[in-house]
Structure formats: C-alpha cells, structure tokens
C-alpha positions as CSV (number, residue, x, y, z in Angstrom):
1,X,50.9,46.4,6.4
2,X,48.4,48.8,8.0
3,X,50.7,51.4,8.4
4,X,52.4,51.2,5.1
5,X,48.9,51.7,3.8
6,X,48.7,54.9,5.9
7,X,51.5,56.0,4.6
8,X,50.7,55.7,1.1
9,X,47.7,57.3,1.4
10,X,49.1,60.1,3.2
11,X,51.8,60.6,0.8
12,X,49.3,60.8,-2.1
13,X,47.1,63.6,0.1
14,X,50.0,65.6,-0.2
15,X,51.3,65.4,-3.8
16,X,47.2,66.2,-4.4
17,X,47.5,68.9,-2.5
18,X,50.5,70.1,-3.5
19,X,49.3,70.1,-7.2
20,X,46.2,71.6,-6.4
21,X,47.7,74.6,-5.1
22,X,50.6,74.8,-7.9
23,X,47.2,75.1,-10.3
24,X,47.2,78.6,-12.0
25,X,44.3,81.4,-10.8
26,X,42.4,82.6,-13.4
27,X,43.1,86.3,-12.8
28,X,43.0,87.4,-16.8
29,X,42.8,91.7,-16.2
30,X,41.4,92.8,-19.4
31,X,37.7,93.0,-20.1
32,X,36.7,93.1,-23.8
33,X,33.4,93.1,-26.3
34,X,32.9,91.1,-29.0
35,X,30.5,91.5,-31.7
36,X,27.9,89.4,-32.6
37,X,28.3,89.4,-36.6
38,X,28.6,86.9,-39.8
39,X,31.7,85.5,-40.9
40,X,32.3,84.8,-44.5
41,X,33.0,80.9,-45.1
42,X,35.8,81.6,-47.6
43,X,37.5,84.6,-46.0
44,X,36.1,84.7,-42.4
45,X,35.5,88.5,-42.4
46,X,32.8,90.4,-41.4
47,X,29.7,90.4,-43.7
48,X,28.3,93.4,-44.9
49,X,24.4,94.0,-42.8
50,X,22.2,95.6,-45.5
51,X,19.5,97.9,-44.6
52,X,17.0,99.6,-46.5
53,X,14.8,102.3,-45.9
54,X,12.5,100.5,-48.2
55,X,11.7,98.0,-46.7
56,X,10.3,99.9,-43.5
57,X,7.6,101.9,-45.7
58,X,7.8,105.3,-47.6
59,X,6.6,107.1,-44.4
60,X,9.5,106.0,-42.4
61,X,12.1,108.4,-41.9
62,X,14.0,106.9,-39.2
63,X,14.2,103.2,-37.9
64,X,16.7,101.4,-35.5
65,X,19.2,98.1,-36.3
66,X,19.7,96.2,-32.9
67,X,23.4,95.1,-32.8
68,X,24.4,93.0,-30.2
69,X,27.7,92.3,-28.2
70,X,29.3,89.4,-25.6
71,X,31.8,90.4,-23.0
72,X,35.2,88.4,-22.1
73,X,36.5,88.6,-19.2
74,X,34.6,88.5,-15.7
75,X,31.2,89.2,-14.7
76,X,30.6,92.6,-12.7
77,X,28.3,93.3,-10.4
78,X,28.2,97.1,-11.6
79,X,26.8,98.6,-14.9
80,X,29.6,98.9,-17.0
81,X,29.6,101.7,-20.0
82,X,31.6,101.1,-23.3
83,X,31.9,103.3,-26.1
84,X,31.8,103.3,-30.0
85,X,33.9,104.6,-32.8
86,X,33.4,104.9,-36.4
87,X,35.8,103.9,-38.7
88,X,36.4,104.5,-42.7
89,X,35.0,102.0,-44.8
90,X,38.0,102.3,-47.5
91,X,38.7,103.4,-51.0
92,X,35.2,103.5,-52.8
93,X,32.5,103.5,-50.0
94,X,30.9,106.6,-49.1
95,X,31.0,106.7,-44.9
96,X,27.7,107.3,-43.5
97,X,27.6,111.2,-41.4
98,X,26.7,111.2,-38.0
99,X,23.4,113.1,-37.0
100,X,22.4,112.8,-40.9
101,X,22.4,109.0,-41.5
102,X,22.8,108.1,-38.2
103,X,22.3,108.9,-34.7
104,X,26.0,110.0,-32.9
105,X,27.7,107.4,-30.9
106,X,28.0,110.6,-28.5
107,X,24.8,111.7,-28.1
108,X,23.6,111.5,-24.7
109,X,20.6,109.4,-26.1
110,X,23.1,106.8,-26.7
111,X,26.1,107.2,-23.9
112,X,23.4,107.2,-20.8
113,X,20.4,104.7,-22.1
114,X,21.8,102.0,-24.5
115,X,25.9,101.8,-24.4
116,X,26.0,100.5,-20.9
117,X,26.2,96.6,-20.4
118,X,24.0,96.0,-17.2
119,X,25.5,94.4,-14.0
120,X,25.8,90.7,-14.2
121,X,24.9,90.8,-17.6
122,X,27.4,88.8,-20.4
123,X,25.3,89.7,-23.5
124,X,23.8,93.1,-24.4
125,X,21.7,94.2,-27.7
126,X,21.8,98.1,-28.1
127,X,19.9,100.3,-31.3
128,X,21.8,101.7,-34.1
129,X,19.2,104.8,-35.4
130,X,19.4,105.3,-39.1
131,X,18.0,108.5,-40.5
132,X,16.5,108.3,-44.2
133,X,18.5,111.4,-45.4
134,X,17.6,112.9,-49.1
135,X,21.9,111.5,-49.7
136,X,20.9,108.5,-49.7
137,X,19.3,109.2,-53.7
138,X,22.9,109.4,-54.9
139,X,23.8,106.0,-53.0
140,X,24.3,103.9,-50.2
141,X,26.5,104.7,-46.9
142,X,28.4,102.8,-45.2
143,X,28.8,102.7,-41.4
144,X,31.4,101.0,-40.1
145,X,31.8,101.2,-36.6
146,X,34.3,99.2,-33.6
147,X,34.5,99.2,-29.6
148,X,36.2,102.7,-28.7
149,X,38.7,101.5,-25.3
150,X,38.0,102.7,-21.9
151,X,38.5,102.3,-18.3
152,X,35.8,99.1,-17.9
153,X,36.5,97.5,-21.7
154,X,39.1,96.4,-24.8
155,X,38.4,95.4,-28.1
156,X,37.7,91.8,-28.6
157,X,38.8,89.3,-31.1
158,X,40.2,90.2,-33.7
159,X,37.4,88.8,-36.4
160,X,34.6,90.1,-33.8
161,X,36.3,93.5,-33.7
162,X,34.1,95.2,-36.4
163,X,30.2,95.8,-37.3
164,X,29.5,96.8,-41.2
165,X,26.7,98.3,-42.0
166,X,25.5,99.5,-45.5
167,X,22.2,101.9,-45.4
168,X,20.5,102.5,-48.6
169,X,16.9,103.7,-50.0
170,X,17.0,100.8,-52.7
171,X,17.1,97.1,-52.4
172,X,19.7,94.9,-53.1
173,X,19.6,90.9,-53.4
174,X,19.1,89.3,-50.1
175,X,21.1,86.6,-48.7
176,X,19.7,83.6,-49.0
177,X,17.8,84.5,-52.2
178,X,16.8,81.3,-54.1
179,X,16.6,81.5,-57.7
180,X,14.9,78.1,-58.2
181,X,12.6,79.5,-56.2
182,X,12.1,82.5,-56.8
183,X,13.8,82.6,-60.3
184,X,16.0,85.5,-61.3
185,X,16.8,88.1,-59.2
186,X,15.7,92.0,-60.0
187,X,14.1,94.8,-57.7
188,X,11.5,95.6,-59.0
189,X,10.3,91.9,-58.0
190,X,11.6,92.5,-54.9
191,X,9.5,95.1,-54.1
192,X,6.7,93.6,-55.8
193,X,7.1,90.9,-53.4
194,X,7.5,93.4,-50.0
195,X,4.1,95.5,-51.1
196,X,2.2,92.0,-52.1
197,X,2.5,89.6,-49.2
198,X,3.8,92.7,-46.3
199,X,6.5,90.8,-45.3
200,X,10.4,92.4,-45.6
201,X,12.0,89.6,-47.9
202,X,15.3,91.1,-46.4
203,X,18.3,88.8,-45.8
204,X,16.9,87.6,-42.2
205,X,13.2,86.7,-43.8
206,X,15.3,85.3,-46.7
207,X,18.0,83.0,-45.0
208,X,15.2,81.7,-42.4
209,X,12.9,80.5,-45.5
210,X,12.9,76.2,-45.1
211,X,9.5,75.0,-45.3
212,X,8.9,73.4,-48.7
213,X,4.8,73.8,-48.4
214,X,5.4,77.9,-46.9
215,X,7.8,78.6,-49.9
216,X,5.4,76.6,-52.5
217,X,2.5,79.0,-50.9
218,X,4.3,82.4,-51.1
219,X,5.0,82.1,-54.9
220,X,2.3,80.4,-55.8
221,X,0.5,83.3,-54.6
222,X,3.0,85.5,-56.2
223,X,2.7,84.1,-59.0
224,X,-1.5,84.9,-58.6
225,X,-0.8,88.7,-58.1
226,X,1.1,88.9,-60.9
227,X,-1.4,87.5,-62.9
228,X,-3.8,90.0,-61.8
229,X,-1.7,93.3,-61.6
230,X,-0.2,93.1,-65.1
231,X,-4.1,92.6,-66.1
232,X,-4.8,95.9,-64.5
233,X,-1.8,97.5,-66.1
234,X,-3.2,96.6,-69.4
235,X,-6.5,97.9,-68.5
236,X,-4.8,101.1,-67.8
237,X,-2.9,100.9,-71.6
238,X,0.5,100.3,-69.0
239,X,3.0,97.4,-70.2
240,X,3.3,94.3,-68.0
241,X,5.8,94.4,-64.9
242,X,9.2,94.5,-66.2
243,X,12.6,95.6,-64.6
244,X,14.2,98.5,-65.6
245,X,16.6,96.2,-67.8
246,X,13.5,95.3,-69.8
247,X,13.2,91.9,-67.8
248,X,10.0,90.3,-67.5
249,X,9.3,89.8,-64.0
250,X,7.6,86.1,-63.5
251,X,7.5,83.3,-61.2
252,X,8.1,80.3,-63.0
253,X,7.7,78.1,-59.4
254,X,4.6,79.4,-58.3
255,X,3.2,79.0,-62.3
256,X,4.2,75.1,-62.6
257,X,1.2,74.2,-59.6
C-alpha cells in the first residue's frame, strides 16, 4: 500500500511538472504607449480637451497642458525616448501650426527634457506648450497629435492611440456644466464667474464640483456680485450684464437662499 502511494505521488510530480514547463513564456516583443484620455460613453472616441487662453489671464501668452501616457510591454531599466506626430484634424477644423500655437514636437526642448519615459518607470506626464497667437481671434485650432514609432516604442490601443486638443482665446461650455445649478449657459457668465471667485470653471473644476453646501456657496455668492456689479453699471448709465444674445445673465439658484 506504501508503495502504491509512492507511486502515485510520484506520478502526479511529474504530470506537474510536465505542465509547468509546457506553460507559455511571456516573451510579447513590442513595446507601446497608450494615452491617458476620455472616452465618449456612446461612441468610445476620444474627447475633445478644451483649452483657453482665457482662463490663464490676459497677460498670459504661453501656458503648458500636461498629457500623460502608460507603456505596454516590459519595464526597462534604461530611459527610453518616444516621439510625437501631429495629425489633421479633418474636414472643417483648422490644425494648430507648430512654433505659433504650439511648441514643435522636434524641438530639442521637447526631444531631450520631456519625451523620454524614465527607467523603471510605467507612467510618464510630459507638457504640451500652447502659444496665445493673434490667429487665434479668427478661431480655435486644433491639435491633434499620436505616438510617432521608433526603435524603443509602437502605438498603443487602438482607442488610446490619439490626444485631441482644441486651443482657443474664448470659452466654451465646460463639461460638466450644471444648468440647475448654474442655470443657462452663456460666456459672458462664464467669465463673470472666472474674474469673480478666481477659480478656472474649466471642464476639470467643472466635472469635480459634488459638494451640495460648496456649490450652494459659489452661487449664492454669485448671485451677490451680480447684484452689486449691475448696480455699478447703472451708476455708470451702463445696461445690466447681458450676453451678447441679449440674455440676462442671473443666477436663479444662488437668488432662491
């Protein structure tokens, strides 16, 4: 009995072993980059990143938009370069012009100090610098922009592949802009908003707004300004604040506490 249990046991050493060996090495050759971005819900495309010049100040003529990417594949123990490419944005977007709205992906700036993911690292955020160009008075630019192949990296997956960027000197509605809230949308309240309280009320400020009492604060105090600069604009023999569509702008939350 002993020795059939010997057996058995050394029977079922070798079948483990002999499946542990037949087990497949992970030796996948390709390295590749994938962009950290927004998906649509409906489509799952890449969203659209809005900047403004706006919302940095009027004495800002050139800011930076941090973008960051993931690698797939192994780890390396050396710094590992990777390049960028522009692409078109398509029929009826104006494409942003390197060195006027933007600083070139080949500048040395760029290629030696921020396109380089460090050894060991998996993650890496790098600056896009936006210029505030006298162009952009006749309309936004796009930049579009994708992982340019080389020796150390691919492009990634497929939805991952692409970064798009719209840079403008006007403001747009911000994602997560709540019109019970805030009420109707118009920009001339949003920058009344930006200069009153000093904070960006871009889609980032917007989307991470969740605290009841915060929001019921902010337009209450909104609300408050108003009240006070449309009494100076009369002073001044100046209408109230209105959009340029002839829209009052008001605060109906902020009014009703």
């Amino acid at each position: 009995m002993k020795n059939r249990k010997a057996i058995c046991v050394l029977l079922a050493s070798i079948v483990f072993v002999g499946c542990e060996k037949s087990l497949p090495v992970y030796d996948y050759p390709h390295n590749s980059l994938n962009f950290v971005v927004t998906l649509d819900e409906e489509t799952n495309e890449v969203v659209e990143k809005n900047y403004s010049f706006v919302y940095a100040g009027d004495a800002v003529e050139t800011d930076t938009i941090w973008v960051t990417v993931t690698t797939q594949g192994f780890l390396s123990d050396k710094n590992r370069p990777f390049l960028l490419q522009q692409i078109t944005a398509g029929e009826g977007k104006r494409d942003a012009l390197a060195d006027i709205h933007y600083e070139s992906f080949d500048s040395e700036q760029m290629l030696v100090h921020h396109l380089v993911i460090p050894a060991g690292a998996s993650k890496h955020k790098f600056p896009i610098v936006v210029y505030r160009d006298a162009s952009l008075s006749e309309g936004d630019v796009c930049l579009y922009f994708q992982i340019k192949p080389n020796e150390h990296f691919e492009q990634g997956l497929t939805n991952y592949r692409t970064v798009k960027l719209v840079i403008s000197n006007t403001l747009k509605r911000p994602e997560g802009w709540e019109e019970y809230y805030f009420g109707t949308y118009g920009p001339v309240k949003h920058k009344f908003m930006i200069d009153e309280t000093g904070l960006r009320w871009d889609d980032e400020f917007c989307t991470s707004l969740s605290d009841f009492g915060y929001i019921q604060y902010l337009t209450m105090m909104l609300h408050q300004r108003l009240q006070v600069v449309n009494a100076e604009r009369k002073k001044q023999g100046l209408d109230i604040l209105k959009e340029e569509d002839g829209r009052t702008v008001k605060f109906d939350f902020g009014a009703s506490f």
